[in-house]
C-alpha positions as CSV (number, residue, x, y, z in Angstrom):
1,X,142.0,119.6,123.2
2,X,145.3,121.1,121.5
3,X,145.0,124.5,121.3
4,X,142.7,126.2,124.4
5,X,142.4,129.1,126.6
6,X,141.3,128.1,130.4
7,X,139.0,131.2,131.7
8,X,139.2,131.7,136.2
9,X,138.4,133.4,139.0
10,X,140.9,133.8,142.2
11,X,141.0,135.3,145.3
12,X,137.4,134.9,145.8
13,X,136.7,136.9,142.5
14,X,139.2,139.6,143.1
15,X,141.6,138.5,140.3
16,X,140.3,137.7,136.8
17,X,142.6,135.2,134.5
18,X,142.7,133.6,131.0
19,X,145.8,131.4,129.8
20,X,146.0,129.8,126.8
21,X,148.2,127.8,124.7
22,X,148.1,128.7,120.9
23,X,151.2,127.4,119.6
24,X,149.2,125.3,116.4
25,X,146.9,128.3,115.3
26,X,150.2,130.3,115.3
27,X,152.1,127.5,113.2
28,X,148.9,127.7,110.9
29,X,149.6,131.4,110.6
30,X,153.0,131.5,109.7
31,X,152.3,128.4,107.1
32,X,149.3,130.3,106.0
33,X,150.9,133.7,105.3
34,X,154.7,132.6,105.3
35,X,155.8,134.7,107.8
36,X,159.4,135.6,108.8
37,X,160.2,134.5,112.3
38,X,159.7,137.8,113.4
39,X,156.6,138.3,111.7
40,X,155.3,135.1,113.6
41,X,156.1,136.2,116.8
42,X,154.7,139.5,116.2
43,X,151.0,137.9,115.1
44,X,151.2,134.7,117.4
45,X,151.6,137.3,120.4
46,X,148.1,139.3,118.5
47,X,146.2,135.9,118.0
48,X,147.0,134.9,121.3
49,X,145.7,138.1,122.7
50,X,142.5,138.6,120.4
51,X,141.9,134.7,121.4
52,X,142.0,135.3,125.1
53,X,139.7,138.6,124.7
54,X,137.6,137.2,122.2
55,X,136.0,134.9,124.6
56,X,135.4,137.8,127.6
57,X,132.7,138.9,125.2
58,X,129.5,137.5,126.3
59,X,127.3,137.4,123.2
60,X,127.6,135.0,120.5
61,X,127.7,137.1,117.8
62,X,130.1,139.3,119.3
63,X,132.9,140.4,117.4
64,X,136.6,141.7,118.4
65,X,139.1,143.5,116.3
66,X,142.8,144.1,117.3
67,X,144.8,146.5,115.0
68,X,148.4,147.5,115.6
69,X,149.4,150.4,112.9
70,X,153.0,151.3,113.3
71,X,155.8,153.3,111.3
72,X,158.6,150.1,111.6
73,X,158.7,148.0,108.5
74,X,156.0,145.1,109.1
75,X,153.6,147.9,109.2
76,X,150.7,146.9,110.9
77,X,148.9,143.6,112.0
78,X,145.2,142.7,112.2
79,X,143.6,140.5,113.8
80,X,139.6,139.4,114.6
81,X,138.2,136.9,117.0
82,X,135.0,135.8,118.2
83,X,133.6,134.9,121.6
84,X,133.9,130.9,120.9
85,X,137.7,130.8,120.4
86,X,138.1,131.7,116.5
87,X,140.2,133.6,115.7
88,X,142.1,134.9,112.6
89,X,144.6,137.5,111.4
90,X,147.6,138.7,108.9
91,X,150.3,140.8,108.9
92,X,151.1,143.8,106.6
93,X,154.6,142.6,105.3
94,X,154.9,139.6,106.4
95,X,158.8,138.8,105.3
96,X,160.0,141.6,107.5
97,X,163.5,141.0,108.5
98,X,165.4,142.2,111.6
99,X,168.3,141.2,114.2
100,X,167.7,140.3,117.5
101,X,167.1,143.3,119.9
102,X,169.8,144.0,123.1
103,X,167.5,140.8,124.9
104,X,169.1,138.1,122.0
105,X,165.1,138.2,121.2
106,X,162.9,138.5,118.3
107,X,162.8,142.3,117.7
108,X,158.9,142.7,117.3
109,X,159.3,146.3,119.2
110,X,161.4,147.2,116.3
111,X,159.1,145.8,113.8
112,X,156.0,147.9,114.5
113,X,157.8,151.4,115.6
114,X,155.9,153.8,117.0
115,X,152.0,153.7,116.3
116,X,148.9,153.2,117.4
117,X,147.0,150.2,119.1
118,X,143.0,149.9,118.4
119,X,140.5,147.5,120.3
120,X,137.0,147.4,118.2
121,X,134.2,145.4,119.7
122,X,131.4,145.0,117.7
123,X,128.4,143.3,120.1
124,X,125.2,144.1,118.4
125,X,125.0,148.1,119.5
126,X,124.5,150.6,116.4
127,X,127.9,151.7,116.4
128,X,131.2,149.3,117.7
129,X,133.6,150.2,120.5
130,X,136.5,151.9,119.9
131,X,139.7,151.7,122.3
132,X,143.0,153.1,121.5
133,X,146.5,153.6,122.8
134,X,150.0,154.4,121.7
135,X,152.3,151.6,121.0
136,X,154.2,152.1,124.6
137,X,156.6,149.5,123.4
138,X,155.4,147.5,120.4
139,X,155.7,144.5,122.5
140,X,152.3,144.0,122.3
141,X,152.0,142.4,125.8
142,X,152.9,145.5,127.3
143,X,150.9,147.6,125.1
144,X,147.7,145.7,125.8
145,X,148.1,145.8,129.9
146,X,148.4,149.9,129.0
147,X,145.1,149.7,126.9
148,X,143.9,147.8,129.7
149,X,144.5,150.4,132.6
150,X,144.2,153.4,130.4
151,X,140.7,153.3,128.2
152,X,139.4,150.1,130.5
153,X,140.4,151.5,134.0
154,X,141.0,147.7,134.6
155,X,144.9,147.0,136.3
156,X,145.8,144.1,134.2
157,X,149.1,142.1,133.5
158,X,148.8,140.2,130.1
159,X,152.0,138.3,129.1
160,X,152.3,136.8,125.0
161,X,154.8,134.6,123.5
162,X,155.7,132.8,120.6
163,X,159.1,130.3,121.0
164,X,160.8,129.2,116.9
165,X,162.5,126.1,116.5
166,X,165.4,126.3,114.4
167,X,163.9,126.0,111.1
168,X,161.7,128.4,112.0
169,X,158.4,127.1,112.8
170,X,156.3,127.4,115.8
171,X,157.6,125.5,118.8
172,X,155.5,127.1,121.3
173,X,152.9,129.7,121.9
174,X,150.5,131.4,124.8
175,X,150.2,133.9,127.1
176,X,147.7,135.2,130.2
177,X,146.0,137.9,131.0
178,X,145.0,138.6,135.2
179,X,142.5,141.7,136.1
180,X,142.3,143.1,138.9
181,X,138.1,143.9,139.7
182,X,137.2,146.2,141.0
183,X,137.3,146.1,145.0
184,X,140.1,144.2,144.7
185,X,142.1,144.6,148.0
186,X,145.7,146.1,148.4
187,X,147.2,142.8,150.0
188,X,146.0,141.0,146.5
189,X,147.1,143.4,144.1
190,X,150.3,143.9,146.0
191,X,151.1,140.5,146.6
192,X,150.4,139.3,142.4
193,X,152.5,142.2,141.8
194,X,155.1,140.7,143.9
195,X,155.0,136.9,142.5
196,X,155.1,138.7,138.6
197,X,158.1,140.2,139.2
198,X,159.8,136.7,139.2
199,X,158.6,134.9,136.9
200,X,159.5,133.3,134.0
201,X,158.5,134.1,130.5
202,X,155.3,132.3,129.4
203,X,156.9,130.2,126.7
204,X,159.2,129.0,129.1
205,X,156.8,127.6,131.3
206,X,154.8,126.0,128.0
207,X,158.3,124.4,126.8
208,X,159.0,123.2,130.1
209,X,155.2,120.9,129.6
210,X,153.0,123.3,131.8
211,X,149.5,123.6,130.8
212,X,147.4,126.9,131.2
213,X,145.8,125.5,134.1
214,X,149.6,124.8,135.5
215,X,150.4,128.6,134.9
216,X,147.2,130.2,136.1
217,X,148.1,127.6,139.4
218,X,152.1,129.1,139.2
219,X,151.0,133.0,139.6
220,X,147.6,133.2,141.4
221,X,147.1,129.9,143.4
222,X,147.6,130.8,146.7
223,X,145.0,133.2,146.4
224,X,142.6,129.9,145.7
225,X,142.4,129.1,142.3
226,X,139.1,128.6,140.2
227,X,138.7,126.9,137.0
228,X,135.5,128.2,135.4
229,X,136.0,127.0,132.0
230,X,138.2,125.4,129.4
231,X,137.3,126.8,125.5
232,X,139.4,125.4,122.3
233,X,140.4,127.9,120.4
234,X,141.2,127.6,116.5
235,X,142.9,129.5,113.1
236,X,139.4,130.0,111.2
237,X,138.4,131.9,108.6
238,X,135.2,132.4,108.0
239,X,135.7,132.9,103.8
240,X,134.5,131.1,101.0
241,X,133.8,131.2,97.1
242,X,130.2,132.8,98.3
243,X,131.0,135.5,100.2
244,X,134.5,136.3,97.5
245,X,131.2,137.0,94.6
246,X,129.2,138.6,97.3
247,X,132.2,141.1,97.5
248,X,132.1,141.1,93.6
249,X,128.9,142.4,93.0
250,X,128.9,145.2,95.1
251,X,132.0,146.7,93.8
252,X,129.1,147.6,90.6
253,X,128.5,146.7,87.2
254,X,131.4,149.1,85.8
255,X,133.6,147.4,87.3
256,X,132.8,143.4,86.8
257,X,132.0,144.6,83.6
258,X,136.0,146.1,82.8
259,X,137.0,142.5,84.4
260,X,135.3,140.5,82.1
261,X,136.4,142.6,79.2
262,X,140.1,141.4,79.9
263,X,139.1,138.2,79.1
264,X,140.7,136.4,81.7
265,X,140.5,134.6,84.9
266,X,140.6,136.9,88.0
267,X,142.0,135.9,91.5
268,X,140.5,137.4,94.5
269,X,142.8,136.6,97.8
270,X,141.7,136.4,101.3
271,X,144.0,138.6,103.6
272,X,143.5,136.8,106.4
273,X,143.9,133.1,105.5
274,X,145.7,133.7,101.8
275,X,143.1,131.2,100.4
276,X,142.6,132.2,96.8
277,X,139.7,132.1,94.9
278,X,139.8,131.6,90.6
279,X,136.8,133.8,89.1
280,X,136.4,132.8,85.5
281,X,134.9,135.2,83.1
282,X,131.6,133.6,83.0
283,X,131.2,133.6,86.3
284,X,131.7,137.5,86.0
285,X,128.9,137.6,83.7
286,X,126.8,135.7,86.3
287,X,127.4,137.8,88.7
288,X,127.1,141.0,86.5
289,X,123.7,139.6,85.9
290,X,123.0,140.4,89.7
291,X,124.7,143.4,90.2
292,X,122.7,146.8,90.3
């Protein structure tokens, strides 16, 4: 198993926690999308996060959205994820350029500005979900432990990373996220509140060859650690040639008709894995055939 989140209990089911290591779905991202190295960080930190939350929904066919709109110039990302450990995603402008902030780090605060996080679960009700919170730092990390504690009413500490090499591709990525449930006593919540204070940044502990199950032992052993589960998690995208004419035909005769009279080959692209697709004009003509 390369890529995985571990899912746990601790302190006899007061804490919650899910760490995972992500660094080769984030490499396929930036290959995927060419994204800057700041770009990269900023949608390795969302993948990592929609990863880890994708697999806290309990239905199969669950679905989970994480958007990030801001007013800095990457724009916004997306990202979707399922309970199973697929997940997917794409950034607005993905060759945004910055200097490192006053840290020496990739300035992803900078990037997205001030906005607006939104959490949309989709688990087989009539309408999905909806969660939302200001971007309190565009960090990401710190914006989701808000979200957490402010629409969930669950304390949480979540902590994302994504570490370059030099020529810019993924060296490491992961994070974690602890909840508190609720019940959980002062002495616990106090005493994890303590041990986070010291700690080193998550990529620090994955480039110095700790696993998930090493880091989840690091912050909330002592409070007797329980491994639950261990879920592989992937870069999928769920597109194909299929589903690109599906999205043809319902965009209605005028339309495919006004394609095919260019006479040429169209490509449609798929944001969130930049596979493209060649429609030739006969197949337009098929697929006008169907359309209403």
């Amino acid at each position: 198993m390369s890529d995985y989140i571990v899912r746990a209990m601790a302190a006899d089911g007061q804490i919650r926690a899910f760490a995972a290591t992500t660094g080769e779905l984030t490499e396929f991202a930036r290959s995927a999308h060419n994204t800057s190295p700041v770009a990269t960080a900023a949608l390795g930190r969302l993948l990592t996060a929609g990863a880890m939350m994708g697999v806290m929904m309990k239905g199969e066919d669950d679905l989970l959205m994480l958007k990030v709109e801001g007013n800095g110039p990457i724009g916004g990302l997306t990202v979707t994820a399922d309970s199973r450990g697929n997940v997917k995603g794409y950034v607005n402008n993905p060759a945004v350029m910055l200097p490192p902030n006053a840290k020496g780090k990739l300035d992803v605060g900078g990037a997205l500005g001030l906005g607006v996080l939104s959490v949309i679960r989709d688990i087989g009700l009539k309408e999905p979900y909806v969660g939302q919170t200001i971007l309190v730092t565009g960090e990401i990390a710190e914006d989701l432990t808000y979200y957490f504690a402010s629409s969930e009413q669950t304390p949480s500490s979540v902590a994302l990373g994504v570490l370059m090499n030099r020529e810019n591709t993924v060296r490491q990525a992961g994070g974690f996220i602890l909840q508190m449930m609720p019940g959980a006593s002062e002495e616990v919540v106090g005493g994890l509140e303590k041990k986070l204070q010291g700690m080193r940044s998550v990529t620090e502990l994955l480039d110095s060859g700790m696993s998930p199950e090493e880091i989840l032992e690091s912050t909330v052993g002592e409070w007797g650690l329980e491994i639950l589960d261990r879920i592989p998690t992937r870069f999928h995208c769920n597109c194909s040639k299929q589903r690109i004419e599906k999205a043809l035909i319902s965009v209605g005769r005028a339309e495919l008709q006004s394609m095919i009279e260019e006479g040429k080959t169209i490509e449609v692209n798929c944001h969130f894995c930049n596979q493209h697709y060649p429609v030739t004009v006969d197949e337009l003509k098929e697929l006008l055939a169907q359309a209403r």
